[in-house]
TORZABA-759347 format. One record per atom (N, C-alpha, C): residue number from 1; residue in one letter; x, y, z; atom name. Coordinates in nm, 4 decimals. Each point is the difference from the previous one (the first is absolute). Layout:
! residues N
 kelo firo     east    north       up dolo
  NUM    a        X        Y        Z   CA
...
This chain:
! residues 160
 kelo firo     east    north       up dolo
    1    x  -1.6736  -0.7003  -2.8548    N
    1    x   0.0899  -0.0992   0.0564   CA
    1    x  -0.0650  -0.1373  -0.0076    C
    2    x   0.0562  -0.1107  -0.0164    N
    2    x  -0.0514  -0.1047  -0.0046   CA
    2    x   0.0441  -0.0849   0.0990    C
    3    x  -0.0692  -0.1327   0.0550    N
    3    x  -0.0032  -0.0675   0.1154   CA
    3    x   0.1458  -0.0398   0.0363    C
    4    x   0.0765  -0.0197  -0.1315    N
    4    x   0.1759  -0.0602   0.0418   CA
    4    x   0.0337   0.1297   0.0560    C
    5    x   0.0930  -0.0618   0.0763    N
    5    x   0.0864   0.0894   0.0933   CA
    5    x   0.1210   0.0486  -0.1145    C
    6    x  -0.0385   0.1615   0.0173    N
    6    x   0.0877   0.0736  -0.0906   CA
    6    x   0.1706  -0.0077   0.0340    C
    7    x   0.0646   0.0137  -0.0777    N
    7    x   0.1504   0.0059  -0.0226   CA
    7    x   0.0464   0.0713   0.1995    C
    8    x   0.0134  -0.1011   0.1038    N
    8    x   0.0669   0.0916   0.0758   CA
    8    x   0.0872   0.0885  -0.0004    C
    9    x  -0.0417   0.0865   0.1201    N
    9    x   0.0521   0.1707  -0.0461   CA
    9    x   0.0609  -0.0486   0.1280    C
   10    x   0.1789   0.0740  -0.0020    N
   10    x   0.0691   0.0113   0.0984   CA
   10    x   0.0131   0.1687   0.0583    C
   11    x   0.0391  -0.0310   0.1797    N
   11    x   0.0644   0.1120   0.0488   CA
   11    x   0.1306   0.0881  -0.0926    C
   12    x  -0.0376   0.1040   0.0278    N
   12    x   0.1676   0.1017   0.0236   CA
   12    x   0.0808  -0.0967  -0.0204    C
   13    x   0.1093   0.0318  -0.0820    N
   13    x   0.1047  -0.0766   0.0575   CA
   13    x   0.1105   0.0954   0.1006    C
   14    x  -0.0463   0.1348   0.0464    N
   14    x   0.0317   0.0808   0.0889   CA
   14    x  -0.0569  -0.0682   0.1108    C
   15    x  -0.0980  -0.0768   0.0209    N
   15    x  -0.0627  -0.0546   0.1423   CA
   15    x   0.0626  -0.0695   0.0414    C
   16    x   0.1242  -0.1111  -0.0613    N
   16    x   0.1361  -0.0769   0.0353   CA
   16    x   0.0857   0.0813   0.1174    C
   17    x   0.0126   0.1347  -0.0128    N
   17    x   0.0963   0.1236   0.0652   CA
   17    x  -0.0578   0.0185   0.0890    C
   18    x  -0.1374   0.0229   0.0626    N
   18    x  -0.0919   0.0409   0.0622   CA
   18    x   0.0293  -0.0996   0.1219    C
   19    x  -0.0447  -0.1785  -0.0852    N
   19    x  -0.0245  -0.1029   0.1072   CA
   19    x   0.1690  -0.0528   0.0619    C
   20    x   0.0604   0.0625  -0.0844    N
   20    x   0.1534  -0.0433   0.0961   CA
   20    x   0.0333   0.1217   0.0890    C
   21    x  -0.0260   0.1535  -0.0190    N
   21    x  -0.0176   0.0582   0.1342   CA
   21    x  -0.0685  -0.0442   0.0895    C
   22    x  -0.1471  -0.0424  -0.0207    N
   22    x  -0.0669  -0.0345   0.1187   CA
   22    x   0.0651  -0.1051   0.0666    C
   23    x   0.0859  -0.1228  -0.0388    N
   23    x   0.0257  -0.1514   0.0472   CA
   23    x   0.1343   0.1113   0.0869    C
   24    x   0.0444   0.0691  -0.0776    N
   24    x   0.1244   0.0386   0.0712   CA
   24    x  -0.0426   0.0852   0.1390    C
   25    x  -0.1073   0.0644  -0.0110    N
   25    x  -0.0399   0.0994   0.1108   CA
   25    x  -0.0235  -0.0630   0.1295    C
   26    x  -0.0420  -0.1564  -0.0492    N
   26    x  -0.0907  -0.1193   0.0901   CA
   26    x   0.1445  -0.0490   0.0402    C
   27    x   0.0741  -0.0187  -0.0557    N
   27    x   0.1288  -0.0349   0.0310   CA
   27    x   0.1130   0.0413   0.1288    C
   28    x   0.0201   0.1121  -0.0312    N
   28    x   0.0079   0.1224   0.1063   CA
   28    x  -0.0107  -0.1137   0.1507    C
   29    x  -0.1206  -0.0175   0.0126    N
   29    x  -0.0474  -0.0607   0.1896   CA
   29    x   0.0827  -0.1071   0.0143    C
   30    x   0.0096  -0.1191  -0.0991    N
   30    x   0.1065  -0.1313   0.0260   CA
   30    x   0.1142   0.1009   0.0191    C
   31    x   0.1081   0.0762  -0.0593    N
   31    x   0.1030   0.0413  -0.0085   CA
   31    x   0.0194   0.0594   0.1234    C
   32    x  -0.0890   0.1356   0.0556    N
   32    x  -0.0267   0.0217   0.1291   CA
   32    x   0.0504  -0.0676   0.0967    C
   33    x  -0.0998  -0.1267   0.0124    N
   33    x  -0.0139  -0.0637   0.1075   CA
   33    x   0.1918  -0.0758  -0.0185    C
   34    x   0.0257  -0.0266  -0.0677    N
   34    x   0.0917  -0.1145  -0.0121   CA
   34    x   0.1001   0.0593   0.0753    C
   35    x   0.0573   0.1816  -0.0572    N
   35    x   0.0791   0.0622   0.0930   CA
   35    x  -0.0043   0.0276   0.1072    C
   36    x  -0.1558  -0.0262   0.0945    N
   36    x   0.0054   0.0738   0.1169   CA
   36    x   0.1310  -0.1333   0.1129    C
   37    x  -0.0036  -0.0931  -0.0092    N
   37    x   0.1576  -0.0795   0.0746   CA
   37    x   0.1237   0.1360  -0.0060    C
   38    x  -0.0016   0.0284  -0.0950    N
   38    x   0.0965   0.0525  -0.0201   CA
   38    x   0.0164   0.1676   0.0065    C
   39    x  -0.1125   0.0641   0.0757    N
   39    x   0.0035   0.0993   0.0828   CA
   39    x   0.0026   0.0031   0.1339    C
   40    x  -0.0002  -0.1257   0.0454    N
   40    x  -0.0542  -0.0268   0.1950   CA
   40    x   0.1750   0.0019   0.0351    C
   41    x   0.0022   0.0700   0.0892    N
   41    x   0.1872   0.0368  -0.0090   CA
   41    x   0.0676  -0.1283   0.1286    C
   42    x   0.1194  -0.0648  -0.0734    N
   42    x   0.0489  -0.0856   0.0745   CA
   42    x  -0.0574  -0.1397  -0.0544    C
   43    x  -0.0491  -0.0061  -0.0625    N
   43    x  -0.0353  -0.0673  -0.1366   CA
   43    x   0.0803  -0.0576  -0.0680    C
   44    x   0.1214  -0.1240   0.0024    N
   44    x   0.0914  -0.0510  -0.1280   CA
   44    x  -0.0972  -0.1069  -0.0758    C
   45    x  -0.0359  -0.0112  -0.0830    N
   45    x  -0.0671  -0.0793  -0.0913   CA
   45    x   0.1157  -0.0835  -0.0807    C
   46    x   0.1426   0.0510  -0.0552    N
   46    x   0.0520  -0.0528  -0.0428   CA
   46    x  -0.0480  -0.0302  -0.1645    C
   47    x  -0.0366  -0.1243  -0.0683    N
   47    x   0.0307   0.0131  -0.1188   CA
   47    x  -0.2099  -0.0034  -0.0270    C
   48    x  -0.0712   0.0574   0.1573    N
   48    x  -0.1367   0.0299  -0.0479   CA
   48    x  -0.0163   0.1541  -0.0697    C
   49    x   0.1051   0.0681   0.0192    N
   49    x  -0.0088   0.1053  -0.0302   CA
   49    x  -0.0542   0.0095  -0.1751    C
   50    x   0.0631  -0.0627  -0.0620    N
   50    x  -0.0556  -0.0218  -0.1079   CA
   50    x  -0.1450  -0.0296  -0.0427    C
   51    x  -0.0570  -0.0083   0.0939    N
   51    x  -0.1657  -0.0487  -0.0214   CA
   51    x  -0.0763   0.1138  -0.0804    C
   52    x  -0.0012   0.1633   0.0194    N
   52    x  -0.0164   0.0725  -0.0811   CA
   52    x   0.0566  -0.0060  -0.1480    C
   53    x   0.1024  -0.0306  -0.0364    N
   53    x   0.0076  -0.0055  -0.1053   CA
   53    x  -0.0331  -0.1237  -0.1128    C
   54    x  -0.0515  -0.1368   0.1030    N
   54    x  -0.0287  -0.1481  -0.0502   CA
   54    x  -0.1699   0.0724  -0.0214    C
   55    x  -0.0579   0.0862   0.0849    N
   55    x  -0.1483   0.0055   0.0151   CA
   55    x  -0.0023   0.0532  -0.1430    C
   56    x   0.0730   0.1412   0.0006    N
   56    x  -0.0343   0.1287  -0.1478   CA
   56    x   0.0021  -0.1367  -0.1351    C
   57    x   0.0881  -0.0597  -0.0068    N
   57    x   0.0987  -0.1233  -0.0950   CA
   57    x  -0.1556  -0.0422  -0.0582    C
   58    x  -0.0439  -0.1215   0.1061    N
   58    x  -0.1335  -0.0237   0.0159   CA
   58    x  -0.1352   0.0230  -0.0717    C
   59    x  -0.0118   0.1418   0.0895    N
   59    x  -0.1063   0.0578  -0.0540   CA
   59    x  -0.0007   0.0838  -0.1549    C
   60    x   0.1229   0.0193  -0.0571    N
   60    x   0.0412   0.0654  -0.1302   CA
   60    x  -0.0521  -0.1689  -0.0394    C
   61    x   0.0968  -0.0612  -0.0161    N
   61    x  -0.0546  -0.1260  -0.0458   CA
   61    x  -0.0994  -0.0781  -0.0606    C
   62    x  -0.1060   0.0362   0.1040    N
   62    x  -0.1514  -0.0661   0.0098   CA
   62    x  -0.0438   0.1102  -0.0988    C
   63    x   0.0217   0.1086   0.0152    N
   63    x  -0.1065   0.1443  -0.0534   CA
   63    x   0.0500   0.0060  -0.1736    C
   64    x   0.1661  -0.0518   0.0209    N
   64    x  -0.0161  -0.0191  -0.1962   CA
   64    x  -0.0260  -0.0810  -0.0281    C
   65    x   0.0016  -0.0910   0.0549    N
   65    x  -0.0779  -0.1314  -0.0715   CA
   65    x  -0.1684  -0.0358   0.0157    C
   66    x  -0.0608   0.0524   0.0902    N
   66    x  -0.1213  -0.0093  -0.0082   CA
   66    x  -0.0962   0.0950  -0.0746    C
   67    x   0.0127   0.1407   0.0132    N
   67    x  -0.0481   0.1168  -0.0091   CA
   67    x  -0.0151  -0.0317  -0.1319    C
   68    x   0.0999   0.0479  -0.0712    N
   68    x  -0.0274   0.0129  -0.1404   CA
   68    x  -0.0796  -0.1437  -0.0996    C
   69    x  -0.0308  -0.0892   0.0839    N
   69    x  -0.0728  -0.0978  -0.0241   CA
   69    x  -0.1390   0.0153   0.0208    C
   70    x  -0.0344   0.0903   0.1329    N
   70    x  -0.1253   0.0268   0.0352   CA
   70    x  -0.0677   0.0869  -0.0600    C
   71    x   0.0459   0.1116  -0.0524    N
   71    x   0.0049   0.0810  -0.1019   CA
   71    x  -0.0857   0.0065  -0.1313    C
   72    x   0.0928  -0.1154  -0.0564    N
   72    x  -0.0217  -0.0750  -0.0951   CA
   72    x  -0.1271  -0.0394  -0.0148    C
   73    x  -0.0314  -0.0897   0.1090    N
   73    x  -0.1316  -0.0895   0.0291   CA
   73    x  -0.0905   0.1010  -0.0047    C
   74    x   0.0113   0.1316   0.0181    N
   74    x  -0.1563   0.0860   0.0263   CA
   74    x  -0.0354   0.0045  -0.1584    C
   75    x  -0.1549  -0.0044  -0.0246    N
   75    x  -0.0622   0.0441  -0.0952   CA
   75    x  -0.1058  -0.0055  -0.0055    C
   76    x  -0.0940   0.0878  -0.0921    N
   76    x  -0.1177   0.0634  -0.0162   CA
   76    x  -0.0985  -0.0757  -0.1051    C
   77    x  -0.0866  -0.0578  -0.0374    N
   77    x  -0.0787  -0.0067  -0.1256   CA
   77    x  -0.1361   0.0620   0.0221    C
   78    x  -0.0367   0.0798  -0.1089    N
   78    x  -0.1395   0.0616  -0.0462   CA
   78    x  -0.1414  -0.1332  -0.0872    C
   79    x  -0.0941  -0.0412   0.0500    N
   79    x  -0.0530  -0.1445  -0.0588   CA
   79    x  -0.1437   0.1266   0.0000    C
   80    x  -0.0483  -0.0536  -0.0815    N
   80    x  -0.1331   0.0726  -0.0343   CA
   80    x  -0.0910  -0.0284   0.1400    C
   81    x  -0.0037  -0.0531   0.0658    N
   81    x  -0.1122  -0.0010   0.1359   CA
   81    x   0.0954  -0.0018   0.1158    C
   82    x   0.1581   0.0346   0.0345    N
   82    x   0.0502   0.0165   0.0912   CA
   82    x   0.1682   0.0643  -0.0393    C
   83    x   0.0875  -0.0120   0.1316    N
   83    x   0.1304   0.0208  -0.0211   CA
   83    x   0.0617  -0.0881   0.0913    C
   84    x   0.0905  -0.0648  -0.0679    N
   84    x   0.0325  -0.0969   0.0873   CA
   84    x   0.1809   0.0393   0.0271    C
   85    x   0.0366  -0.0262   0.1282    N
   85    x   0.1480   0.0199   0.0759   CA
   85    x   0.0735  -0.1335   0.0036    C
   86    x   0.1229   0.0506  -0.0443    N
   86    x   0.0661  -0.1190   0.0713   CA
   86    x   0.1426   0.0310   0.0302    C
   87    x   0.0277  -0.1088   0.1241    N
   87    x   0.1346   0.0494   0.0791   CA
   87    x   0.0122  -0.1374   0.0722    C
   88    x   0.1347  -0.0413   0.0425    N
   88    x   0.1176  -0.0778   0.0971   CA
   88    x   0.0604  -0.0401  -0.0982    C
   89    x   0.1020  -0.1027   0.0380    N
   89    x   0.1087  -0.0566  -0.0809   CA
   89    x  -0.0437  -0.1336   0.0656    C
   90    x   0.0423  -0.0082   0.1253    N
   90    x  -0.0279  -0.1220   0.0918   CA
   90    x  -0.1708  -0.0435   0.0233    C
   91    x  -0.0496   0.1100   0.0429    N
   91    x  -0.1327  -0.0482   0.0661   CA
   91    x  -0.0840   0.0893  -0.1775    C
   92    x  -0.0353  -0.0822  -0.0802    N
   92    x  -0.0325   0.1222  -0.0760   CA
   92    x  -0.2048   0.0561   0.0399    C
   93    x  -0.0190   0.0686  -0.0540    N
   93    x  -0.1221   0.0433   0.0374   CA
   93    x  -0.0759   0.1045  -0.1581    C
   94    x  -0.1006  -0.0581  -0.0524    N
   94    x  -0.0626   0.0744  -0.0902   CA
   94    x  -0.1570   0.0676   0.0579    C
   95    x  -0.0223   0.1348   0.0093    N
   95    x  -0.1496   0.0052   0.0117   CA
   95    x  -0.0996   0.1077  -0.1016    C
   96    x  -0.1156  -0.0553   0.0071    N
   96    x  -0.0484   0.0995  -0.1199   CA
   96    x  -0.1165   0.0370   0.0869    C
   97    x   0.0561   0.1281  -0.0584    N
   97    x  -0.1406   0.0839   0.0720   CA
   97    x  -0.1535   0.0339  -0.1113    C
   98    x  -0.0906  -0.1014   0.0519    N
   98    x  -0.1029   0.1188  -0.1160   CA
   98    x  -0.0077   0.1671  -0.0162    C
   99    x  -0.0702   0.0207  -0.0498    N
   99    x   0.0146   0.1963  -0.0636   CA
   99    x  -0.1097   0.0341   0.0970    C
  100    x  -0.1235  -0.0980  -0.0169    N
  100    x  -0.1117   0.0571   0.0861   CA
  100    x   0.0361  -0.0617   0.1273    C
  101    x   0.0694  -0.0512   0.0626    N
  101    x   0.0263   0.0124   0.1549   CA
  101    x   0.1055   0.1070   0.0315    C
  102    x   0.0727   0.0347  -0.0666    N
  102    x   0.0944   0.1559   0.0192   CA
  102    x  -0.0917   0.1099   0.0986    C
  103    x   0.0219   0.0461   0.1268    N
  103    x  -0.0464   0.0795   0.0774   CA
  103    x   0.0971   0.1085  -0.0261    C
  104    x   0.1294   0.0114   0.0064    N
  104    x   0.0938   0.0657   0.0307   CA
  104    x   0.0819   0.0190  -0.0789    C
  105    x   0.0534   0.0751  -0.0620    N
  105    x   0.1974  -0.0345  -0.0887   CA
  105    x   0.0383   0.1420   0.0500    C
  106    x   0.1346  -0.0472   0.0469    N
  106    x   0.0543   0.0762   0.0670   CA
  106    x   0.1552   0.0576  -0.0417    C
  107    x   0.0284   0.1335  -0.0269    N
  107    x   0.1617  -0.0238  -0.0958   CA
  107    x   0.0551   0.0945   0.1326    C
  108    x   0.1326  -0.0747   0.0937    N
  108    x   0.0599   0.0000   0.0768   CA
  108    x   0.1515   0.0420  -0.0511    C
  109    x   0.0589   0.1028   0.0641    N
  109    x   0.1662   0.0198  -0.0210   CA
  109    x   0.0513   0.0262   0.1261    C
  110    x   0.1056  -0.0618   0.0998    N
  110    x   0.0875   0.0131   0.0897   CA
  110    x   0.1522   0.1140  -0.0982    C
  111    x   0.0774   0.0107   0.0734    N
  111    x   0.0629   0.1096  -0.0446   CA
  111    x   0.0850  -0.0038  -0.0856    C
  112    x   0.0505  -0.1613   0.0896    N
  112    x   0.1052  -0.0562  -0.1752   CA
  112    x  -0.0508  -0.0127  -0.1195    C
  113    x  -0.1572  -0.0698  -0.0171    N
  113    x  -0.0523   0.0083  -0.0977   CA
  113    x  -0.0304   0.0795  -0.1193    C
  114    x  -0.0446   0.1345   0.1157    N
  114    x  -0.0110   0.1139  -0.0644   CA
  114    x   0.1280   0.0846  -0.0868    C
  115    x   0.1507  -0.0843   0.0716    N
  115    x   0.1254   0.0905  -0.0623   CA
  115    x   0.0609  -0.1346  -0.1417    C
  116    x  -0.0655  -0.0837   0.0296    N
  116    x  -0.0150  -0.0791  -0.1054   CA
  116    x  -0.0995  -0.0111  -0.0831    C
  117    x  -0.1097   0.1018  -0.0037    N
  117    x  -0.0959   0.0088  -0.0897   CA
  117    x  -0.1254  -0.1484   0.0096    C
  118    x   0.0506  -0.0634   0.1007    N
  118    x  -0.1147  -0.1274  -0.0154   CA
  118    x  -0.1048   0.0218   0.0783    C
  119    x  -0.0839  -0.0553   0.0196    N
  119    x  -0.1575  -0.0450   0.1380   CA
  119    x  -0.0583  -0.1600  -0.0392    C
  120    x  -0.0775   0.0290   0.1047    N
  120    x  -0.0127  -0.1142   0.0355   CA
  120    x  -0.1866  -0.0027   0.0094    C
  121    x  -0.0708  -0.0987  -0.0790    N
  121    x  -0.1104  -0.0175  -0.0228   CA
  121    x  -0.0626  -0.1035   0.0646    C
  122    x  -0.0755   0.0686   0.0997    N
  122    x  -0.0970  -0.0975   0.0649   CA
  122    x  -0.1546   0.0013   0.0056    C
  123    x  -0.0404  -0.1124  -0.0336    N
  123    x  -0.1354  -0.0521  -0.0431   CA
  123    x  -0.0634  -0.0493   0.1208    C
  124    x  -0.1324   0.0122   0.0393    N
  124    x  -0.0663  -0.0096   0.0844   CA
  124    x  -0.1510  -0.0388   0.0134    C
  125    x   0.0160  -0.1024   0.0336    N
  125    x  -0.1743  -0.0879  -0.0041   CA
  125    x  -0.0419   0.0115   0.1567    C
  126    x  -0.1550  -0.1020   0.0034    N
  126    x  -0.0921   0.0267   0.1133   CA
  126    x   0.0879  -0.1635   0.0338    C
  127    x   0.0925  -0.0848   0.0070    N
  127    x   0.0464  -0.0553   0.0312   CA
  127    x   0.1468   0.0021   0.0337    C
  128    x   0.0844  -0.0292   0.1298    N
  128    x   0.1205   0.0431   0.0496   CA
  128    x   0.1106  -0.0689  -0.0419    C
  129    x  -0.0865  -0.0983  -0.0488    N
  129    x   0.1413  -0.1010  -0.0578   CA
  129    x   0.0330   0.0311  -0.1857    C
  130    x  -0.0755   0.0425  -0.0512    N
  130    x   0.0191   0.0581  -0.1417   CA
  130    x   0.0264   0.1319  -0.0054    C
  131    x   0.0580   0.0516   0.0879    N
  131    x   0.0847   0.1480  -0.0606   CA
  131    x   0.1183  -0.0028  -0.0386    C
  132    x   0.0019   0.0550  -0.1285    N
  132    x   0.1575  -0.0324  -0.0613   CA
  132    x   0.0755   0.1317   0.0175    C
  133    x   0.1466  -0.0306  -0.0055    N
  133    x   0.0409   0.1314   0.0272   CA
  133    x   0.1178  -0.0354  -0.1647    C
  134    x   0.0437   0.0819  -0.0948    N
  134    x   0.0678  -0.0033  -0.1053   CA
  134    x   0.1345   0.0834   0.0433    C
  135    x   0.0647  -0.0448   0.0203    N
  135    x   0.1022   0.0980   0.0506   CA
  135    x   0.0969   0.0676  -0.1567    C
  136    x   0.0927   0.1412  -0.0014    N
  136    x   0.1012   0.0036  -0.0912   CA
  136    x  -0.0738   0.0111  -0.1111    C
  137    x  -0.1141   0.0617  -0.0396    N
  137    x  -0.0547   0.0247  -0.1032   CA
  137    x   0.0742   0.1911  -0.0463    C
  138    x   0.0125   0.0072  -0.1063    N
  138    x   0.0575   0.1794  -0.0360   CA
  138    x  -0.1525   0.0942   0.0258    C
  139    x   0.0651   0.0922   0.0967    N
  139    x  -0.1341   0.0817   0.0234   CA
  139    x  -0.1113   0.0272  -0.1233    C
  140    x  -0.0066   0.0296  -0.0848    N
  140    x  -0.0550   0.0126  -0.1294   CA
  140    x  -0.0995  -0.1171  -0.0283    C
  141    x   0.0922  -0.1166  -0.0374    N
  141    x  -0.0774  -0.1256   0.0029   CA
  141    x  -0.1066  -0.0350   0.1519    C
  142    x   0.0432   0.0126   0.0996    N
  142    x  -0.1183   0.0137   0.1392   CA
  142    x  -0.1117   0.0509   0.0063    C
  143    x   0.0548   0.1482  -0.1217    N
  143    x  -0.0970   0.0694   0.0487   CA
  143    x  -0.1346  -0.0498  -0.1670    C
  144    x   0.0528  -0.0066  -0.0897    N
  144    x  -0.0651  -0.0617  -0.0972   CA
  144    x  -0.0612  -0.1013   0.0229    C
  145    x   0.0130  -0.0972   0.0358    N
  145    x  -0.0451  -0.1601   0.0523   CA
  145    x  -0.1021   0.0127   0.1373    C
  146    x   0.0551   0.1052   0.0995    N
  146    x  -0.1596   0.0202   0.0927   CA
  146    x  -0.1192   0.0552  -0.0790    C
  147    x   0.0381   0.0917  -0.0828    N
  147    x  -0.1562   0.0833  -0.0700   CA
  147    x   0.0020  -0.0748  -0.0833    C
  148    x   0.0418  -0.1017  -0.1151    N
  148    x  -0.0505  -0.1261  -0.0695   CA
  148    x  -0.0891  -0.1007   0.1389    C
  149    x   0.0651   0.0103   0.1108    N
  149    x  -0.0414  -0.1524   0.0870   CA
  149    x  -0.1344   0.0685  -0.0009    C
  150    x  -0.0300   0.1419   0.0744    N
  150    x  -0.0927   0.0446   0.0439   CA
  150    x  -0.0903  -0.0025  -0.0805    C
  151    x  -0.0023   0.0404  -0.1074    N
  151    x  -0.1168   0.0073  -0.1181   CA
  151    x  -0.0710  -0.1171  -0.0314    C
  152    x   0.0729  -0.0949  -0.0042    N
  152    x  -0.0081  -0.1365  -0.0508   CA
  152    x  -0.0927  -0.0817   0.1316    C
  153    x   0.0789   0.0542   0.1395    N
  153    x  -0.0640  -0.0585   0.1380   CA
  153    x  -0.1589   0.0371  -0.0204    C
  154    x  -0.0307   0.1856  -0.0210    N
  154    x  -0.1147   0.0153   0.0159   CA
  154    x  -0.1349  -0.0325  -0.1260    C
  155    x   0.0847  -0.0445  -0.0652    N
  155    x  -0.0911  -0.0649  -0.1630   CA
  155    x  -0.0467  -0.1238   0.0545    C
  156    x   0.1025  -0.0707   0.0755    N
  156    x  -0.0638  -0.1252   0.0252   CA
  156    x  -0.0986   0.0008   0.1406    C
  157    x   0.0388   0.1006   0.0735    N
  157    x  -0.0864  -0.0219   0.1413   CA
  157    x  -0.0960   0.0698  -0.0597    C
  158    x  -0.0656   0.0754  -0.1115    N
  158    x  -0.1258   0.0352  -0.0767   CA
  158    x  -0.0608  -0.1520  -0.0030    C
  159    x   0.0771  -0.0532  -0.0596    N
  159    x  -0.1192  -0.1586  -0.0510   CA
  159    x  -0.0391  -0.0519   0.0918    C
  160    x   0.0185  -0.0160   0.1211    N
  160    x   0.0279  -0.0983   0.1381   CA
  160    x  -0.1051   0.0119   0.0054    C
């Protein structure tokens, strides 16, 4: 590998499906809350009654238009002395991890993941603010890219 940052590698594009269940699951509590007026009995709200359905409106809203943007923004590069992440749309954020500070790589699946075939790869240094987490990677590729990270981690913590 050489020092330029290789061709970024994107998520799943199954990890799009994944992160709009989760926004929707998170969703759920605004919607909740909005109906409880409208279980307390003796209650006329009149034309608030509608507030559940302005909230769902809303939050569908925000989640197609943002999500699949955020999505987007995730990606991976392999650089001969590190791997570098990057992710936001708004706030963006790139970090590269060296190989010989790698303590940890970790290949993670929650359940949706697992029925979508993806995980989720997390990297782990002796510092708290440089752990990356790669989300929406295809199980296969996770599991290839930790035993590449690992090999590569312990070649370099040899030289140290």
């Amino acid at each position: 590998m050489s020092d330029e940052i290789t061709p970024w590698k994107s998520v799943s594009p199954k990890y799009l499906f994944e992160a709009l269940i989760e926004v929707g699951l998170i969703a759920i509590i605004p919607l909740v809350a909005s109906t409880i007026p409208l279980w307390v009995e003796g209650t006329s709200l009149g034309p608030l009654s509608v507030l559940p359905l302005v909230v769902v409106v809303i939050v569908v809203g925000m989640a197609v238009a943002f999500v699949p943007r955020r999505v987007r923004a995730l990606g991976y590069a392999l650089r001969s002395d590190d791997v570098v992440f990057k992710r936001g749309v708004f706030f963006q954020r790139q970090v590269a991890v060296p190989y010989g500070r790698l303590q940890l790589v970790d290949v993670t699946r929650g359940p949706l993941s697992r029925v979508l075939g993806l995980a989720e790869l997390r990297l782990v240094t002796a510092a708290a603010t440089t752990g990356v987490v790669i989300p929406g990677l295809p199980f296969s590729v996770a599991q290839q890219l930790r035993d590449e990270l690992i090999a590569v981690a312990e070649t370099r913590r040899a030289g140290l």
